[in-house]
N, CA, C and O atoms as a GROMACS GRO file, in nm:
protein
  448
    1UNK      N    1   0.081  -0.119   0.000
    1UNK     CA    2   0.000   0.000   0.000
    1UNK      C    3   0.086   0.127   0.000
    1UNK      O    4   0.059   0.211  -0.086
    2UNK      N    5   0.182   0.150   0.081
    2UNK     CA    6   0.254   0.264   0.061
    2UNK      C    7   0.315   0.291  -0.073
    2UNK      O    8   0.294   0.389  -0.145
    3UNK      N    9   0.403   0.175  -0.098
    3UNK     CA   10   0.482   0.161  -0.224
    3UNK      C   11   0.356   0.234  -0.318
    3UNK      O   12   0.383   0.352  -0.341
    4UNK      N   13   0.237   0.195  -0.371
    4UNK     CA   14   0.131   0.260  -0.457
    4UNK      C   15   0.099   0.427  -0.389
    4UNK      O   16   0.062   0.497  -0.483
    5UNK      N   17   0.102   0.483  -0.295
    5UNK     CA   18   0.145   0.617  -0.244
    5UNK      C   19   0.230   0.674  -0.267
    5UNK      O   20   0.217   0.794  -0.290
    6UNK      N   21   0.339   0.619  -0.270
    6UNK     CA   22   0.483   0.655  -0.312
    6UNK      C   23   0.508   0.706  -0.483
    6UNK      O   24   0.566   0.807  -0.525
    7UNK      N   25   0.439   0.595  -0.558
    7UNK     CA   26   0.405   0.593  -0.683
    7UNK      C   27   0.336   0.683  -0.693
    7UNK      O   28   0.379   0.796  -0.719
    8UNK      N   29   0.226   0.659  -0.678
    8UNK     CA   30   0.092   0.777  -0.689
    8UNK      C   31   0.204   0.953  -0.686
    8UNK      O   32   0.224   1.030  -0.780
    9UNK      N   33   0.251   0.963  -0.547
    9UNK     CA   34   0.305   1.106  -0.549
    9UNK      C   35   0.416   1.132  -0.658
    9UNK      O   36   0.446   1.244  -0.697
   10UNK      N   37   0.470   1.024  -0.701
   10UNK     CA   38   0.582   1.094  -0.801
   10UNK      C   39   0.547   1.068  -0.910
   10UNK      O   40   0.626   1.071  -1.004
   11UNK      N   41   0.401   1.032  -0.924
   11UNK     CA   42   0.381   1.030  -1.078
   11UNK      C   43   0.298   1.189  -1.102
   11UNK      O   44   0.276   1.236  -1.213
   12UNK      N   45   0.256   1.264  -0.955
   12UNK     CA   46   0.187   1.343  -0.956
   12UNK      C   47   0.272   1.458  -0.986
   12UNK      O   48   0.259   1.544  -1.073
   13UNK      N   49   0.388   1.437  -0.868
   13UNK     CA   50   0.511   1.522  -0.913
   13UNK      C   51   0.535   1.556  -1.074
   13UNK      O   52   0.525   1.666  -1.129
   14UNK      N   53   0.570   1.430  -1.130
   14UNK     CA   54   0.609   1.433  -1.288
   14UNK      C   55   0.475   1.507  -1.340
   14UNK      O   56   0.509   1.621  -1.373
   15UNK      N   57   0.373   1.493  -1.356
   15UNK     CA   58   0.271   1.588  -1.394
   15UNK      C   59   0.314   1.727  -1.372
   15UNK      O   60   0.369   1.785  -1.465
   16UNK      N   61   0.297   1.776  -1.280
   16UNK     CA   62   0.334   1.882  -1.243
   16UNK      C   63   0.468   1.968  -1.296
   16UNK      O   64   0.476   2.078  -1.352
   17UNK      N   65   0.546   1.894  -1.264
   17UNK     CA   66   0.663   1.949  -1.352
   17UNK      C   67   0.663   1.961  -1.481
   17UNK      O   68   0.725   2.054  -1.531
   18UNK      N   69   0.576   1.847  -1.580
   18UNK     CA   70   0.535   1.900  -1.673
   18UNK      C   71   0.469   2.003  -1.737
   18UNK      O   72   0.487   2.085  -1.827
   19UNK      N   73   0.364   1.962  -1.637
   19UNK     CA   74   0.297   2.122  -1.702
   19UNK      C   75   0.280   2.274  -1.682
   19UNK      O   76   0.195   2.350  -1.730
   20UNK      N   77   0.418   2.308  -1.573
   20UNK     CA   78   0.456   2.420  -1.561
   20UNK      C   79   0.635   2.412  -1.645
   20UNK      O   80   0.732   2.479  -1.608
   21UNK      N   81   0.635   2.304  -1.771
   21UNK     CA   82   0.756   2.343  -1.784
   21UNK      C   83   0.922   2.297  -1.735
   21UNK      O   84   1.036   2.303  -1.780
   22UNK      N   85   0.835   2.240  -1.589
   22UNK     CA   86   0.965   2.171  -1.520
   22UNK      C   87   1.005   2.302  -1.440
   22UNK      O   88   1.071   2.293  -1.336
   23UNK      N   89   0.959   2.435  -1.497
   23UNK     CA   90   1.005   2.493  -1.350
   23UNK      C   91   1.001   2.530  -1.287
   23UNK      O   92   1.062   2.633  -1.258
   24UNK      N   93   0.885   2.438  -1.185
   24UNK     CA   94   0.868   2.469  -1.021
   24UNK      C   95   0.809   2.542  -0.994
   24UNK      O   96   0.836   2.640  -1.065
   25UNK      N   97   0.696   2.574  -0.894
   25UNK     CA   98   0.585   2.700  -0.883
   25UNK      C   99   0.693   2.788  -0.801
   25UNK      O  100   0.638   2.894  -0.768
   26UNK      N  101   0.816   2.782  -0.760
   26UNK     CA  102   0.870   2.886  -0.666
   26UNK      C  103   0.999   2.922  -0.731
   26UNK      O  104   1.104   2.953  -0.675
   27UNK      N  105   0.968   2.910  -0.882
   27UNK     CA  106   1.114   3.031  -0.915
   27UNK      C  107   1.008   3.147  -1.003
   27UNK      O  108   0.889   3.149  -1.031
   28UNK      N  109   1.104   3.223  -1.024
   28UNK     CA  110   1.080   3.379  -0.993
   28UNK      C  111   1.026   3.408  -1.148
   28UNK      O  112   1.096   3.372  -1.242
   29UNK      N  113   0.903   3.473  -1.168
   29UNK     CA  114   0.907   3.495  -1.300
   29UNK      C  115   1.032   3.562  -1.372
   29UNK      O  116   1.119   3.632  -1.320
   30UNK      N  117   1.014   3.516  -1.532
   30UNK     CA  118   1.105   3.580  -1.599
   30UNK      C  119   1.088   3.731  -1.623
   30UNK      O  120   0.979   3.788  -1.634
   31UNK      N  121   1.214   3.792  -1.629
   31UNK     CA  122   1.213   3.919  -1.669
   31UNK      C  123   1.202   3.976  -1.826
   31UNK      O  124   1.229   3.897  -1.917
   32UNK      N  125   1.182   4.046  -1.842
   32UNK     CA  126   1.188   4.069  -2.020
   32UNK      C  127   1.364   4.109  -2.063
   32UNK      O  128   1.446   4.168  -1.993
   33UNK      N  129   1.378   4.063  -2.175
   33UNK     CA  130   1.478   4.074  -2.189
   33UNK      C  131   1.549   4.213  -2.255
   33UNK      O  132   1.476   4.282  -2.326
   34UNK      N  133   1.637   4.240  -2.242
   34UNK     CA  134   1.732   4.402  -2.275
   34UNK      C  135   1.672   4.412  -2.389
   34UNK      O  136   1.601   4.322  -2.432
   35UNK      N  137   1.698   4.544  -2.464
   35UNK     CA  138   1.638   4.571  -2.617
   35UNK      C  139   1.759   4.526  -2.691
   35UNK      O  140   1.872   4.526  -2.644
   36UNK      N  141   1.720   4.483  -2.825
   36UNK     CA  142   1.852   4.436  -2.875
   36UNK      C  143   1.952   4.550  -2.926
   36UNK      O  144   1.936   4.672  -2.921
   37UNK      N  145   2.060   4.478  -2.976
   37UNK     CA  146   2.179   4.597  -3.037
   37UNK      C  147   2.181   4.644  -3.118
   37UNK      O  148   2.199   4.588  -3.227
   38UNK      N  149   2.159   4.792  -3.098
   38UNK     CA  150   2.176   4.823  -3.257
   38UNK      C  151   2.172   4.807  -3.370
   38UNK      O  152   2.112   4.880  -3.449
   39UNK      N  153   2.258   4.675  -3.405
   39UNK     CA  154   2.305   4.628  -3.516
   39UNK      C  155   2.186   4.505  -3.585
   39UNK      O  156   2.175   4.459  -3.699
   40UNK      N  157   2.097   4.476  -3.440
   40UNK     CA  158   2.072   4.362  -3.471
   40UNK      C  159   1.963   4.388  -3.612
   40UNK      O  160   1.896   4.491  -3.602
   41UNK      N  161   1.940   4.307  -3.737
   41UNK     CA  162   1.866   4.363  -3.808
   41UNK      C  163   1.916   4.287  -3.976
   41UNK      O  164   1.986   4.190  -4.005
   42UNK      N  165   1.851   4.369  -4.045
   42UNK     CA  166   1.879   4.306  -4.184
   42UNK      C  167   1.991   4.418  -4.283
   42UNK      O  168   1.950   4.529  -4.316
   43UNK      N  169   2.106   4.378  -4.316
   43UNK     CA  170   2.198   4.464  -4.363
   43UNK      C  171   2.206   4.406  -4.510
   43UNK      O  172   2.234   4.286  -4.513
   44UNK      N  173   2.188   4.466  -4.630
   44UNK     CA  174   2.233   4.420  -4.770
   44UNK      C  175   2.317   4.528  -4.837
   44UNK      O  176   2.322   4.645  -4.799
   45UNK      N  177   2.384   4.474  -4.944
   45UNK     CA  178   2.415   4.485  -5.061
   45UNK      C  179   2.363   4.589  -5.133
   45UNK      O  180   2.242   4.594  -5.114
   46UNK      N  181   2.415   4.698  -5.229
   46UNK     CA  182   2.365   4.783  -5.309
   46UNK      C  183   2.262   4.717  -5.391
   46UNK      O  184   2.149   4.755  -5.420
   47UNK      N  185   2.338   4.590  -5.429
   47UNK     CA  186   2.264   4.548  -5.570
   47UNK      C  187   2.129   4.468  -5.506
   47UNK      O  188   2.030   4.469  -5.579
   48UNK      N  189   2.121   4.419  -5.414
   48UNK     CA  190   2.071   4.355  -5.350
   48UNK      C  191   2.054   4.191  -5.344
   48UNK      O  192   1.954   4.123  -5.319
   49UNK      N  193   2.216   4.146  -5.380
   49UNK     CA  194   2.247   4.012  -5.378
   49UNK      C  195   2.308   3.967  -5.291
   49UNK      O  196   2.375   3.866  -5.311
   50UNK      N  197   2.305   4.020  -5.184
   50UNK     CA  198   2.371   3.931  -5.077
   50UNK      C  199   2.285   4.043  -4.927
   50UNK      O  200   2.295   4.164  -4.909
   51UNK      N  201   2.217   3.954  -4.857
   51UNK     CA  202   2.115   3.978  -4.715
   51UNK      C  203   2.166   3.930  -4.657
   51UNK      O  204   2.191   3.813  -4.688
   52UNK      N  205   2.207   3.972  -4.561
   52UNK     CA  206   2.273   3.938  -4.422
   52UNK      C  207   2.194   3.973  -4.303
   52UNK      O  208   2.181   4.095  -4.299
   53UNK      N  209   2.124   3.901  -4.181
   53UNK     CA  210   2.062   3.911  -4.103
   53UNK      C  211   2.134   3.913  -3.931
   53UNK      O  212   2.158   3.812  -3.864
   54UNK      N  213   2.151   4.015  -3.899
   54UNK     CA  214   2.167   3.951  -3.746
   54UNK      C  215   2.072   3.973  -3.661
   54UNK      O  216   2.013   4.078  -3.637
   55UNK      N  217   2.061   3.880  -3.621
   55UNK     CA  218   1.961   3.820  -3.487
   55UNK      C  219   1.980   3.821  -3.381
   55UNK      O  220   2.080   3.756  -3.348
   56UNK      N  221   1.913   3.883  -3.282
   56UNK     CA  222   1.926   3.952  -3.125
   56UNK      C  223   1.979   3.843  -3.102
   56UNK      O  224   2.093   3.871  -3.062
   57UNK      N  225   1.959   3.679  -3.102
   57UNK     CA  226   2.064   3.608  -3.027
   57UNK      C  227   2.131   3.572  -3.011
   57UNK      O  228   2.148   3.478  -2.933
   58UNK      N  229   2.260   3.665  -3.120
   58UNK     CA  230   2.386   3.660  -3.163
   58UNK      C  231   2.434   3.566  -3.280
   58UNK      O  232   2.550   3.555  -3.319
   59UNK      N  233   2.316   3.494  -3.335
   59UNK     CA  234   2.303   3.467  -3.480
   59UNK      C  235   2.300   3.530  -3.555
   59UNK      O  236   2.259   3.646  -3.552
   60UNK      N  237   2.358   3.448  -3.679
   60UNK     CA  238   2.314   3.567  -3.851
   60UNK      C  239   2.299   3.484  -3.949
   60UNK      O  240   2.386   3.398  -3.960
   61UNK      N  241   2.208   3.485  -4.031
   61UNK     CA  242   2.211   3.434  -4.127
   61UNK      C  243   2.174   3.473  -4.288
   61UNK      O  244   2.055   3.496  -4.309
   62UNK      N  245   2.271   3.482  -4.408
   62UNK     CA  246   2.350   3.493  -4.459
   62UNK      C  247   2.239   3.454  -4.608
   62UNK      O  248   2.190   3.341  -4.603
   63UNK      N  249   2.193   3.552  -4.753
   63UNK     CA  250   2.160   3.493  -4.825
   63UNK      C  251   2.228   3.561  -4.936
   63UNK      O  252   2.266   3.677  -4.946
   64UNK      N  253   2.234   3.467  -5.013
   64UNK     CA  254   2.328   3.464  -5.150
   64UNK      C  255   2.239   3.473  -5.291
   64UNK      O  256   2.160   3.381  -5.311
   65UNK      N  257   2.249   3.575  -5.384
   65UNK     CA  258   2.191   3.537  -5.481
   65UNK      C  259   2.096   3.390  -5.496
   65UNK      O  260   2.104   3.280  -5.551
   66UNK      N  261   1.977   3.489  -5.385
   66UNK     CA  262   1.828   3.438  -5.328
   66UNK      C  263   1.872   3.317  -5.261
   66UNK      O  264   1.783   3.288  -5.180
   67UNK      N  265   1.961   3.237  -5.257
   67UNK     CA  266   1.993   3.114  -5.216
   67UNK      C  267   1.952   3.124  -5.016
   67UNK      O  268   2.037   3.180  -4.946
   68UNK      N  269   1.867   3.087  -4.972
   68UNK     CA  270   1.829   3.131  -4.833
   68UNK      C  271   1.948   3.070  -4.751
   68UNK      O  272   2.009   2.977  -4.804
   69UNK      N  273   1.997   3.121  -4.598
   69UNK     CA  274   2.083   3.052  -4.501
   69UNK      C  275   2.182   3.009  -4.560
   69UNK      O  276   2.243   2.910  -4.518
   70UNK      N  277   2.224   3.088  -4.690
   70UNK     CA  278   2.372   3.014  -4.758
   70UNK      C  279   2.483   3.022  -4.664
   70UNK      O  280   2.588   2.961  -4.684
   71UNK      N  281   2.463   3.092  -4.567
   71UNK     CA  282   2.620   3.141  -4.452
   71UNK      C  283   2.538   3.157  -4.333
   71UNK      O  284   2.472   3.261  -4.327
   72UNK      N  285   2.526   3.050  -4.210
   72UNK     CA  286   2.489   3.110  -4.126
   72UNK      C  287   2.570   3.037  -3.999
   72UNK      O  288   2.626   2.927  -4.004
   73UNK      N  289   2.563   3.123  -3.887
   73UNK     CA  290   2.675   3.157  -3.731
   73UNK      C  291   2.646   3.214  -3.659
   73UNK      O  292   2.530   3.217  -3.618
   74UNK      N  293   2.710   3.262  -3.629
   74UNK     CA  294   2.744   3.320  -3.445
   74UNK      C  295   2.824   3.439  -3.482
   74UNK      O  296   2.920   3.431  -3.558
   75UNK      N  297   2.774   3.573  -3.415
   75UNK     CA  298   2.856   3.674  -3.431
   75UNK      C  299   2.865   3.742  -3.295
   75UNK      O  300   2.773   3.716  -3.218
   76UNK      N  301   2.997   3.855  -3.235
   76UNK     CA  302   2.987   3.872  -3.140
   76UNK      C  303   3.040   4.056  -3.131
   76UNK      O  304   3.154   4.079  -3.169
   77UNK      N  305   3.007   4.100  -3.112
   77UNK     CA  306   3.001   4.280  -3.173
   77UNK      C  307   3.095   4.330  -3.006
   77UNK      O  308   3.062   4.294  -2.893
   78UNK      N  309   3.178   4.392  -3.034
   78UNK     CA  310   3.286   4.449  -2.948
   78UNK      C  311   3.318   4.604  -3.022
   78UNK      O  312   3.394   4.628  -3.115
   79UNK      N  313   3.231   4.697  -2.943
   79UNK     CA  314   3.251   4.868  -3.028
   79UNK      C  315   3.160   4.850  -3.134
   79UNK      O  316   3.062   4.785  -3.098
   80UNK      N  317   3.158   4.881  -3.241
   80UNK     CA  318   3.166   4.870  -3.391
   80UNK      C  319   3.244   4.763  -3.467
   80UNK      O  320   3.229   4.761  -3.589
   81UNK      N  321   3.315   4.684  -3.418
   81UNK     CA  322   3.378   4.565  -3.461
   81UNK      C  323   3.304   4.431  -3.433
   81UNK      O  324   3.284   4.394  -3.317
   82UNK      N  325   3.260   4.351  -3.555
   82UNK     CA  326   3.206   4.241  -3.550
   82UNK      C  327   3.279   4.138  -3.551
   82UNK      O  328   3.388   4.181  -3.589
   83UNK      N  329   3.290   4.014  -3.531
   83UNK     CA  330   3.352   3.903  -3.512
   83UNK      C  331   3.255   3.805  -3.552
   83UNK      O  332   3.169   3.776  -3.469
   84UNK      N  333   3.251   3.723  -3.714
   84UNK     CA  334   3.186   3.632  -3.773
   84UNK      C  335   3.230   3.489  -3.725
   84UNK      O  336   3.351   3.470  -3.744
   85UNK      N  337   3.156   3.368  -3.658
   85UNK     CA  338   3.223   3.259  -3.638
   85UNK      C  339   3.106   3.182  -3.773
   85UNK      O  340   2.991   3.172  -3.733
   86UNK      N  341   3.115   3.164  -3.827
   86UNK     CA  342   3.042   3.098  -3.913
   86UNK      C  343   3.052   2.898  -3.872
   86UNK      O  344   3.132   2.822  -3.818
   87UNK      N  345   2.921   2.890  -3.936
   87UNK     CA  346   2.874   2.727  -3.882
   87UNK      C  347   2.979   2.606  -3.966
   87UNK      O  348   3.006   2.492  -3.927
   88UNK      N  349   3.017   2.666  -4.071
   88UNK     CA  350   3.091   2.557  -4.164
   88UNK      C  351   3.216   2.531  -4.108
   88UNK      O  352   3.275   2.423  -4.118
   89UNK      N  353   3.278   2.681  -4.019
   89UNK     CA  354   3.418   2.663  -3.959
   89UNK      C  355   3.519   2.788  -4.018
   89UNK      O  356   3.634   2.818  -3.984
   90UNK      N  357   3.454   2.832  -4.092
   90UNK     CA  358   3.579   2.942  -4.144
   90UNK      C  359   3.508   3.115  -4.058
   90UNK      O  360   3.387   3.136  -4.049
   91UNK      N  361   3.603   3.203  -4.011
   91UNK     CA  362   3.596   3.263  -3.954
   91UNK      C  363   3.590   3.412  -4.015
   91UNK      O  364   3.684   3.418  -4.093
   92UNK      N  365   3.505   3.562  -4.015
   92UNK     CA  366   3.521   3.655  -4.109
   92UNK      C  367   3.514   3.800  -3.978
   92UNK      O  368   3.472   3.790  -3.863
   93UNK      N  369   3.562   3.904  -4.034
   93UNK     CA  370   3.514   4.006  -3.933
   93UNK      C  371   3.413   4.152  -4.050
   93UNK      O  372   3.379   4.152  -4.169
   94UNK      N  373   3.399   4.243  -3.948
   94UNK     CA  374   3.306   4.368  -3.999
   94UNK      C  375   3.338   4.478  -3.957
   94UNK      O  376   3.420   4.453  -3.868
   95UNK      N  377   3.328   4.565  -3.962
   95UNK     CA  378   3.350   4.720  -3.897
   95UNK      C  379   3.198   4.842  -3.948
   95UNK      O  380   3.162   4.876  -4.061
   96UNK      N  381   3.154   4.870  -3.844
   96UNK     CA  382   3.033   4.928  -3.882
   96UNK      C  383   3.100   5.115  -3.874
   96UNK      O  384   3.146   5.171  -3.775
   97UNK      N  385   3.088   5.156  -3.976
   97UNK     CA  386   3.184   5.314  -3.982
   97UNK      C  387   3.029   5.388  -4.048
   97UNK      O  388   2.973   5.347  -4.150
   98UNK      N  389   2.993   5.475  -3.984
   98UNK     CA  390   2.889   5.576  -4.051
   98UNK      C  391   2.750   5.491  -4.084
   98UNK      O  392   2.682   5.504  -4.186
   99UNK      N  393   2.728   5.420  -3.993
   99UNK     CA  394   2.591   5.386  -4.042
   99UNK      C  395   2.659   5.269  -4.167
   99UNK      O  396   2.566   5.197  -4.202
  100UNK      N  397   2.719   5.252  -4.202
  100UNK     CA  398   2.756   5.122  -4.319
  100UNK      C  399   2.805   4.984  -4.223
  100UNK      O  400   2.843   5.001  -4.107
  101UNK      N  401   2.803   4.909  -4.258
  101UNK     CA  402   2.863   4.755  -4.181
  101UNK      C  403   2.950   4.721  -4.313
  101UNK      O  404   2.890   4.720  -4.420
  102UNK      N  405   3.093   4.692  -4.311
  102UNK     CA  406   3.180   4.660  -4.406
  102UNK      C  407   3.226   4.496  -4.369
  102UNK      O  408   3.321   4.461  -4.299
  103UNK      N  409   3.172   4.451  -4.406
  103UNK     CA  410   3.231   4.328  -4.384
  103UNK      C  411   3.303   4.237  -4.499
  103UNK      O  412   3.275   4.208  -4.615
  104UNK      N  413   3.397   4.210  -4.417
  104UNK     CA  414   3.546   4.148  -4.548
  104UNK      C  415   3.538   4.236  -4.631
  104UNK      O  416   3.550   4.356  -4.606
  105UNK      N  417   3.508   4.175  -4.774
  105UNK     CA  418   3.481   4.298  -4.923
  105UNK      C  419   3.365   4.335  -4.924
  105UNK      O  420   3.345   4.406  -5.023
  106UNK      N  421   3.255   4.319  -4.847
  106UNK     CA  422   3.138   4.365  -4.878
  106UNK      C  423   3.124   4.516  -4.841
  106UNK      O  424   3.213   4.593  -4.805
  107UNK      N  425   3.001   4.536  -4.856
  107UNK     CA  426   2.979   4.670  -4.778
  107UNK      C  427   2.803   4.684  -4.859
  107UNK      O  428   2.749   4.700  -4.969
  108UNK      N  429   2.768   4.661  -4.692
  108UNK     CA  430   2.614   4.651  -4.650
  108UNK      C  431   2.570   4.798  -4.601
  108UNK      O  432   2.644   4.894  -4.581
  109UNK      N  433   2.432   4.790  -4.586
  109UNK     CA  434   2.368   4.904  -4.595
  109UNK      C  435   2.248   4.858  -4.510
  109UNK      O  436   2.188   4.760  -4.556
  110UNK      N  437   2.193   4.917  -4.375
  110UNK     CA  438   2.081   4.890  -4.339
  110UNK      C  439   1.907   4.872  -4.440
  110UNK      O  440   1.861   4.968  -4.502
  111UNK      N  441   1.858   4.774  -4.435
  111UNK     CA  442   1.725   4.736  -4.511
  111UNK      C  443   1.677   4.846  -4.445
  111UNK      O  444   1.696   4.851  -4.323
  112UNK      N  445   1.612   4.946  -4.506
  112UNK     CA  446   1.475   5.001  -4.462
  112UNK      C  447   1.333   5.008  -4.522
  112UNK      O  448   1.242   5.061  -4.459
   0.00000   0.00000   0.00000
């Protein structure tokens, strides 16, 4: 009889934790999170063949003559200096001077 009590409560437990998520009626609601950076946003090309996206969560992803997610990573912004870790393994940087983002040979232009 206990052993089926025992059961009973931790199957009730596992409910519970499910359906708040797993986390617990006594942690603290979440806060909203910071506004993003600046930068975060859609930067292209004059011609408009190459879209580059960065994403508040320090993602970017990268389109190529329409080709969608042709380049996409991890970027990490220090000043006006970007730092590209890209997903394939090869590594690129940026410099944002006057409202332009120059990255390697490119040179992007905020989408508006």
């Amino acid at each position: 009889m206990i052993g089926k009590v025992l059961l009973a409560i931790g199957v009730l437990t596992a409910m519970t934790a499910c359906a708040d998520g797993g986390r617990g009626s006594k942690q603290a609601p979440q806060r909203a999170s910071a506004a993003p950076h600046p930068y975060v946003g859609m930067w292209v090309t004059a011609d408009g063949r190459i879209r580059q996206e960065l994403l508040p969560d320090g993602r970017y992803e990268e389109e190529r003559d329409g080709r969608k997610r042709a380049y996409t990573g991890r970027y990490t912004v220090t000043g006006s200096h970007l730092d590209y870790f890209d997903d394939a393994g090869f590594t690129a940087t940026g410099d944002v001077r006057d409202g332009v983002l120059y990255h390697e040979h490119l040179v992007l232009h905020r989408e508006r």
